[in-house]
C-alpha positions as CSV (number, residue, x, y, z in Angstrom):
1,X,-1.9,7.9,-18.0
2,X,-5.4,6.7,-17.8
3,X,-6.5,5.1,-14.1
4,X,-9.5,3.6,-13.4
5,X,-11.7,3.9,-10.3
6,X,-10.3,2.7,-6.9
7,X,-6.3,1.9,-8.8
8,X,-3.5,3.9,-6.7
9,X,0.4,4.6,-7.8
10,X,2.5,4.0,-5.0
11,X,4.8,6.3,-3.0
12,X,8.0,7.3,-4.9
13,X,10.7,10.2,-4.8
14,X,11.5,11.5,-8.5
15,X,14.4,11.1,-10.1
16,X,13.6,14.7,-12.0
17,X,11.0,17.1,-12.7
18,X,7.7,16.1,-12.6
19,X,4.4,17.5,-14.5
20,X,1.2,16.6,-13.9
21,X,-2.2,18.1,-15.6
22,X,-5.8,16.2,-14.8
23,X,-7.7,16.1,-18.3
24,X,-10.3,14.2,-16.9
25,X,-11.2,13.0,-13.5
26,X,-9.9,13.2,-9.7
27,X,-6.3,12.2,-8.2
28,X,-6.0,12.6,-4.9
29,X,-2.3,13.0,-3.2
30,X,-2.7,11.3,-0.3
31,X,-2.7,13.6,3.0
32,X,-2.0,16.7,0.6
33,X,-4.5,17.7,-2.2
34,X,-6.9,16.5,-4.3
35,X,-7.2,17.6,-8.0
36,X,-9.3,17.6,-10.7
37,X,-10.1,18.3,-14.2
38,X,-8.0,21.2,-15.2
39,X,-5.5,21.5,-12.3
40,X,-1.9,21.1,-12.2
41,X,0.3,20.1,-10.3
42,X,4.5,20.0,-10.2
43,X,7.1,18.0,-8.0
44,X,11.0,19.3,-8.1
45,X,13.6,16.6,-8.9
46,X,14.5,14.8,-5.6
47,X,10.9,15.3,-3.8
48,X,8.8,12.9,-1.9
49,X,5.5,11.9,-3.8
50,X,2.9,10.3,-1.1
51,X,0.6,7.2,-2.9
52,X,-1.9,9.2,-5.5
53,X,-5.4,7.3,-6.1
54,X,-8.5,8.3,-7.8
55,X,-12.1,7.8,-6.6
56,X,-13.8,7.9,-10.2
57,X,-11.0,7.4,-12.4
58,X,-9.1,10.2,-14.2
59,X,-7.2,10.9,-17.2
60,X,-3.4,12.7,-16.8
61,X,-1.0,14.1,-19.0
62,X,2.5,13.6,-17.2
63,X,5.9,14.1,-17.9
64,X,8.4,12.7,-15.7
65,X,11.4,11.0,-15.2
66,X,12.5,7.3,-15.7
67,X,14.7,6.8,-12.9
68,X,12.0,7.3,-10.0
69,X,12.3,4.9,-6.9
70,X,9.5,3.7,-5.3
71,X,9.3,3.8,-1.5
72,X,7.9,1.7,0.5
């Protein structure tokens, strides 16, 4: 997934596991963490993911389900 500067993916709870590894970039997890090239992060199938954005735009390797829900 590439993002561009200022986007933002809205809150959602996974519908299973969830990988995440920054290649390039920032993401922040809004009111948790912010990451960036080289970290990793994982989310448990059922768990609450706050809105993510990036500042300068970033570039993620992700695998994930296809039956998250977004939340408003």
């Amino acid at each position: 997934v590439r993002m561009e500067a200022g986007c933002a993916y809205p809150a959602h709870r996974h519908g299973g596991a969830e990988e995440c590894y920054v290649l390039e970039g920032d993401l922040e997890i809004v009111g948790r963490q912010e990451l960036h090239a080289g970290d990793y992060q994982r989310m448990e199938s059922g768990s609450l993911h706050p809105i993510q954005r990036t500042k300068q735009g970033c570039l993620l390797l992700i695998t994930s389900s296809r039956h998250d829900e977004l939340v408003a």
